[in-house]
N, C-alpha and C positions, 0 to 999 in steps of 0.2 A: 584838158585836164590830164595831167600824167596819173599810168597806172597805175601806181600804189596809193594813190587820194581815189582813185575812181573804186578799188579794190576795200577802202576803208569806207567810205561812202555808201557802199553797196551791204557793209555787215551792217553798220546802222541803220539803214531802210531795213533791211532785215528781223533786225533786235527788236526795231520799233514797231513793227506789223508783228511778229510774235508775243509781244508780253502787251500790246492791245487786245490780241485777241485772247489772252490769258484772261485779261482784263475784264472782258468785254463780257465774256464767256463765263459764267459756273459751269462744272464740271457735272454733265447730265446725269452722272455716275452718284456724283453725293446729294442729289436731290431725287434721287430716283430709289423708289423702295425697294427690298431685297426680302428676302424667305427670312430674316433674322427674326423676323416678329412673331417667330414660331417658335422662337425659343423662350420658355419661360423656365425653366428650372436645368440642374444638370441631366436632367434624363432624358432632353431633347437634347444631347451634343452629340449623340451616334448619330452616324451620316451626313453632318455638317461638314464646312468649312471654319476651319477652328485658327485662329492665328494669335500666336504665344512668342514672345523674346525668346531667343537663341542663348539655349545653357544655363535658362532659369528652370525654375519647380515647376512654373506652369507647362512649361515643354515637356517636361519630366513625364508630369501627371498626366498629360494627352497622349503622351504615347502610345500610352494602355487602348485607347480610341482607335489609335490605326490599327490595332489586332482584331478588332473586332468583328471583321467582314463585315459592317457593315457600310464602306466604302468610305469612311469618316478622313478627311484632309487634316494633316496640321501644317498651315505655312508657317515656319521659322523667321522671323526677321533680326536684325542686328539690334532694332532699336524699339521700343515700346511704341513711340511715338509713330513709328514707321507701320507698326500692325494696326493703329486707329487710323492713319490714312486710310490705309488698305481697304480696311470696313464702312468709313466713309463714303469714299467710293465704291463700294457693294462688289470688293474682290475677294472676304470672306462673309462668312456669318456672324460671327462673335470673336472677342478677345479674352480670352484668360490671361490673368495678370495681376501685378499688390494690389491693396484695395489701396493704398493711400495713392500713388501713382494713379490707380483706376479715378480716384475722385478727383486731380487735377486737372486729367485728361477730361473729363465729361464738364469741369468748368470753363476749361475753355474750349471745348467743340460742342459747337447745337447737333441736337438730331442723334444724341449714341445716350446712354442712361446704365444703370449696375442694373442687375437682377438682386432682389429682393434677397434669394438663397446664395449662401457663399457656397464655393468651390471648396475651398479645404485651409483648415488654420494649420499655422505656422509660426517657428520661433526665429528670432532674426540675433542673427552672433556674426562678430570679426572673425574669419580665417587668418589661420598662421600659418606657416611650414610645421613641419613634422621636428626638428629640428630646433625650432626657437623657442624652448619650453622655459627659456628663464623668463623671456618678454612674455611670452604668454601669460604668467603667474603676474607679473609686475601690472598687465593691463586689468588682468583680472583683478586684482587688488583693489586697483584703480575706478574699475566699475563699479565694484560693491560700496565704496566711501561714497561716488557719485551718485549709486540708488538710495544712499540712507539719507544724504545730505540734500536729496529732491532736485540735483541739479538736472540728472537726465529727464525727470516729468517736468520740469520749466523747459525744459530745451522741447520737447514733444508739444508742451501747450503752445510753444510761442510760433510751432511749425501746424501742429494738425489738432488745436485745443479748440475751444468753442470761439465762437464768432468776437465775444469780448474778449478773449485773452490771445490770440492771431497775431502777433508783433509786438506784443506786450512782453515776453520775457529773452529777450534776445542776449544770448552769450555775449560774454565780452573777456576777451582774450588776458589771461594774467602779465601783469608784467615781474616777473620773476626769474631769478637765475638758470638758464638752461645749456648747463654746462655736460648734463648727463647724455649730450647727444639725439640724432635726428630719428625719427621715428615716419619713414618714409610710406604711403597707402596707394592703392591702386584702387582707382574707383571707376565706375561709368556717368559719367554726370549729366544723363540723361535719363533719370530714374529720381523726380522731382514728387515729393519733396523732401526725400533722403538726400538727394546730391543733385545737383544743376547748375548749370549758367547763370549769374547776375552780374551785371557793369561789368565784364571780363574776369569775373572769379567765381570759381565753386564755392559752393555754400549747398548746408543741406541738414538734415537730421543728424546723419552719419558724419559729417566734416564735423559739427560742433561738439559732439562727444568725444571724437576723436582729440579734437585742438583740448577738451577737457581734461582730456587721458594723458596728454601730454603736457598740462600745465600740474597735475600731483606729482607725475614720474620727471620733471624739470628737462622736459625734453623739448626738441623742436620739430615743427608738423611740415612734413612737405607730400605735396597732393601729386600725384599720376594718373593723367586724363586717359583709358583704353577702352575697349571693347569690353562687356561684360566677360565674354567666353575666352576673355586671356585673363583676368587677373587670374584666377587660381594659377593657371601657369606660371606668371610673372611671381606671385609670390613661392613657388615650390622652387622659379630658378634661380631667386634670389632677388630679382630687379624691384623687389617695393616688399616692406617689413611683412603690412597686414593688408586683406582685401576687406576693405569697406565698400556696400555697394546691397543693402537689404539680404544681404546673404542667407538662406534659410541652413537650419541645421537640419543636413540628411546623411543618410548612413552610407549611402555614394559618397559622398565629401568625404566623412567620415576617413574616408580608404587611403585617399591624397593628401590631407590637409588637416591642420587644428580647429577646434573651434573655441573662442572665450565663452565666457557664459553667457546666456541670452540676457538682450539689454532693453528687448521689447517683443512683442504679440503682434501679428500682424495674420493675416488671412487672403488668400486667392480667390477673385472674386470671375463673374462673365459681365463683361458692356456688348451690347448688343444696340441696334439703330432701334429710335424711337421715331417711328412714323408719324407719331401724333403730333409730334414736333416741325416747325416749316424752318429750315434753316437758314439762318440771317446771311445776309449777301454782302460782303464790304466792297466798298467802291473797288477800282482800280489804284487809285489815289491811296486810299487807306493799305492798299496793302505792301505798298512800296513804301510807306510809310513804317506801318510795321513790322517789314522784313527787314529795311535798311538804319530808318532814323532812330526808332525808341530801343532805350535799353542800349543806345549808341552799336547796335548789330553790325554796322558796316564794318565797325574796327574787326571785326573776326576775319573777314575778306581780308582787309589789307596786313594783319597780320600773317595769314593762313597764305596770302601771296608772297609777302616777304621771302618766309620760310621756303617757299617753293622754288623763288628763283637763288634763294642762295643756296639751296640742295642743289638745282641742277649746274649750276656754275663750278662748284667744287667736284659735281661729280664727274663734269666734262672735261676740266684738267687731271681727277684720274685716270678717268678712260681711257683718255690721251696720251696720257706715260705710260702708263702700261700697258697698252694695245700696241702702243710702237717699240715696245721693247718687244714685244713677244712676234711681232709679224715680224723686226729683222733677225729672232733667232728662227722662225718658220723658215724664212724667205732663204736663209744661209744654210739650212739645213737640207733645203729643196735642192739649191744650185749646187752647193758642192760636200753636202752630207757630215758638216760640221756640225759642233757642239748638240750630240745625239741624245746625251742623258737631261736638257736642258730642252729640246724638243719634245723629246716622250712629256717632263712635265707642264709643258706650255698645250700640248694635243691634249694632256687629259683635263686640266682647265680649262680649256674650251669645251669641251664633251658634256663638262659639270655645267656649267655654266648657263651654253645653251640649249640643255638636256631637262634642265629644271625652269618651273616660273618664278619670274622676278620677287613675288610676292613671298612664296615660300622661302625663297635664299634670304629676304630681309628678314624671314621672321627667326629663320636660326642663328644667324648672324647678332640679334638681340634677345632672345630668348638661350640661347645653346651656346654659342662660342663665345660672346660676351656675357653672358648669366651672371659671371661671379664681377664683371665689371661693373663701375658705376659712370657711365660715360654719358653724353651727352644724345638726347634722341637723333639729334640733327647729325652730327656726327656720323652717328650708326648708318642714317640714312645712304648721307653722303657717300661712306664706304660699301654700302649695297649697290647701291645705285652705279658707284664708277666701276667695282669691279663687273657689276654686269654689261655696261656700256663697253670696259674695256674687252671684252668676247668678241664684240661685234665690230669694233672699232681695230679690233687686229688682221680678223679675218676680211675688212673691207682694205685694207694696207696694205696686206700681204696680194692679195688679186691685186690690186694697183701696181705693186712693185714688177709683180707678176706678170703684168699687160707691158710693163716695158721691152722691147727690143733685145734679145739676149747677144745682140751687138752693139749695145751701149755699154756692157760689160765688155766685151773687149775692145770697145776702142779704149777706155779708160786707162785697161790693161797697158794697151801700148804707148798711151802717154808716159808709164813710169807710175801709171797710181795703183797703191795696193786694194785690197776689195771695198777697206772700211772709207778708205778716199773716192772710192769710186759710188760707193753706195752714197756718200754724203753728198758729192759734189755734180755727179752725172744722172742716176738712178731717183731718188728720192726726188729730187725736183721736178721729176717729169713726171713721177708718180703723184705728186700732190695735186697736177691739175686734173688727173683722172679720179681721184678720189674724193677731192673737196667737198662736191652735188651731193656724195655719198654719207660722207661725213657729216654733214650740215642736218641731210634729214635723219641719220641716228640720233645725234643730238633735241631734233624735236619730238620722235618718239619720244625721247627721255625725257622731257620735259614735263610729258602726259603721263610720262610711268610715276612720276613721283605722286600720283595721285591718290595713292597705296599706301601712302606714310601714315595715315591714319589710324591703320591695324597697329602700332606700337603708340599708341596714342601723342602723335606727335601731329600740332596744325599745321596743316599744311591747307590749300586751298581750298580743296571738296572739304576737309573735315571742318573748315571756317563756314562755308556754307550747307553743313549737316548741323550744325550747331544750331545756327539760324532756323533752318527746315524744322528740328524738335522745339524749340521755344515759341516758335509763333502759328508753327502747322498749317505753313504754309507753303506746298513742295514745290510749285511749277516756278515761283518767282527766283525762291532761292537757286534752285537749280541753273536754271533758264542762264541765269545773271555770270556763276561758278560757267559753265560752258561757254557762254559767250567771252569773259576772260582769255578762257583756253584758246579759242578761237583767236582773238585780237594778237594775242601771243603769237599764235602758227602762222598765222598769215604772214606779221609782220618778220618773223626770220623765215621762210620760204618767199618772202620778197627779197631779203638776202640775201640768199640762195641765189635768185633767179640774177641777181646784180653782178655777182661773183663771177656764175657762168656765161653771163656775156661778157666779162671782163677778161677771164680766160680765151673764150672764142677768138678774141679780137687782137690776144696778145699770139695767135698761132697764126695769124692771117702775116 
């Protein structure tokens, strides 16, 4: 059996013994009781573990808890869905969090329940910039016809109405002139059933008053999938009009941001584990079912893969260019102290570059220096990504060129060739066999760095499989499945890797 069937062979033995035993296995964690059953009101949330979304009111409001000495935790997480795992498995005590969110989450997980007493009411408005006070007025307008005309309480019954009315009054988009231009939102659509995943589209509380908003002001609706704790940003730098996404009116906001008029009540509630409850167990079967087939979930993979290799493909040919630009002004600058002012800024782009993380450079790159652009996410990517591949990719060049013989420059010499003939024709070619091994595994780091694309809410792989993970809450499979990806991926170009370099070895023999 040749080694790269034996090397593929071996991840599938692999895959298959782990997601058996995923399988096979309940998590002792989520059938195993925890102290939460001690919580019945807020006056036992001192000295808990408290776990609250990241940059919502419930974070807000627990802060207050950590001052308290009395040793009280609050874990932050990205995703709502992410904090009921957690408690699940008995890695916090309780969740603050909306109530209407609270109540989708406890129908579809056994074993977690609301507490009786709410946490704290709240009013839920669109954010705007500071800045956009004419839209502002126009959506505001817009609401108040929508509250008298009952379109927003149809759209409310047909999402969180009583049992007979649940589907019963579903929006339906105008077909109408909308010449008056795009009215672009930033939302989190993992905060169901304001905003969520359904058949590959959001849908939500907040998507259908908004699409409402935009059918009186004869506009057009375009959605922006991020992290809750960017939209404010993203709308203060321009990159999406309004944030939709249950946004509460508070006097922090306030400081940053607009707010429309409130368009609903809503309230902060605690889910805490109900022990009295024995939680149902799906087969194995069922859950690969319901992580992959229903709801067609696997297209979020193969889209989220898509995106992924065609970030890193594009970001490899910038690397490319501009790491070999920059290691032959390094490399000329080294040998005979040319083009100096072109050095200094090639040294301090690399100091930047690999001074900071990747993740931070995308985020200003889309947030900061494109802000006022309307560009493509993929794009932005691609341009993070190659310019920090090109850092690495210069300075692996430049030692390659570097390792060569400073007597292959001058025999060159004495053929009659000048440097740029000598670099092209003698130098660089004997540099690429030194480099290539080098180069090849930059490129598969980079592969895995694009896994970050997410934070500008762009699918990319893991966020096709974070999708998945919040709609059916269930982490190990989804996960499992996104890593093993990444894997079949490495392997197979570090099998190419290994092809190259005995192809090299073989051509020095």
């Amino acid at each position: 059996m040749k080694p790269m069937k034996k090397v593929f062979l071996s991840i599938l033995i692999l895959t298959a013994a782990v997601l058996i035993c995923c399988g096979c296995s309940v998590s002792k964690d989520q059938s195993s009781s925890t102290e939460s059953a001690s919580i019945s009101s807020v006056d036992d949330l001192s000295g808990k573990r408290i776990g609250v979304q990241l940059g919502t009111t419930g974070d807000l409001y627990c802060t207050d808890y950590e001052k308290d000495g009395s040793g009280t935790v609050v874990e932050r997480y990205n995703k709502g869905a992410d904090a009921i795992q957690a408690l699940r498995q008995g890695k916090i005590d309780c969740v603050v969090i909306d109530e209407q969110p609270a109540i989708k989450f406890v129908e579809q997980n056994d074993g977690i329940r609301i507490l009786d007493e709410e946490f704290t009411n709240e009013d839920y408005a669109f954010v705007l910039s500071k800045d956009n006070t004419t839209l502002l007025d126009q959506i505001n307008q817009a609401l108040d016809e929508l509250k008298a005309d009952g379109t927003i309480d149809n759209i409310e019954k047909n999402w969180v109405g009583a049992e007979s009315e649940l589907g019963k009054y579903p929006y339906e988009k105008k077909d109408i002139d909308r010449s008056n231009g795009t009215i672009t939102i930033g939302t989190n659509a993992e905060f169901p059933p304001y905003e969520s995943y359904s058949d590959g589209q959001i849908v939500g509380i907040d998507i259908d008053i908004m699409q409402a908003v935009c059918d009186k002001l004869g506009m057009d609706l375009q959605i922006e999938d991020m992290a809750f704790d960017s939209i404010i940003t993203a709308v203060t730098s321009g990159k999406v009009d309004v944030g939709a996404s249950g946004f509460t009116i508070t006097e922090e906001r306030k400081k940053n941001v607009n707010f429309t008029d409130s368009y609903t009540t809503s309230k902060q509630v605690i889910i805490v584990k109900d022990t009295s409850v024995q939680n149902s167990r799906l087969s194995f079967v069922d859950k690969l079912k319901q992580s992959f087939i229903d709801n067609d979930n696997y297209q979020y993979l193969l889209k989220g893969l898509g995106n992924t290799l065609l970030i890193t493909f594009f970001a490899v040919i910038i690397g490319i260019l501009i790491g070999f630009l920059i290691a032959i002004v390094r490399t000329s600058h080294d040998r005979n102290g040319s083009l100096p002012l072109l050095n200094g800024i090639c040294r301090l782009y690399l100091t930047i570059i690999r001074g900071t993380p990747v993740m931070v450079q995308l985020l200003i790159i889309y947030y900061v220096i494109l802000a006022n652009i309307n560009t493509s996410k993929i794009l932005v990517a691609v341009v993070a990504f190659g310019l920090n591949s090109a850092a690495y990719v210069a300075e692996i060049v430049r030692s390659g060129i570097m390792a060569v013989d400073i007597g292959q420059f001058e025999a060159g010499r004495s053929l009659g060739l000048n440097y740029n003939q000598t670099m092209r024709s003698i130098i660089l070619p004997q540099a690429v066999k030194n480099i290539l091994p080098a180069l090849c595994n930059e490129f598969i780091s980079l592969l895995k760095e694009t896994s970050i694309s997410g934070y500008i809410g762009l699918m990319d792989l893991t966020k096709g499989g974070d999708i998945i993970r919040s709609t059916t809450f269930q982490a190990m499979i989804p996960l499992i499945s996104v890593a093993i990806i990444y894997l079949v991926m490495v392997v197979g170009l570090s099998q190419i890797v290994g092809i190259l370099e005995r192809k090299l070895r073989n051509n020095e023999r």
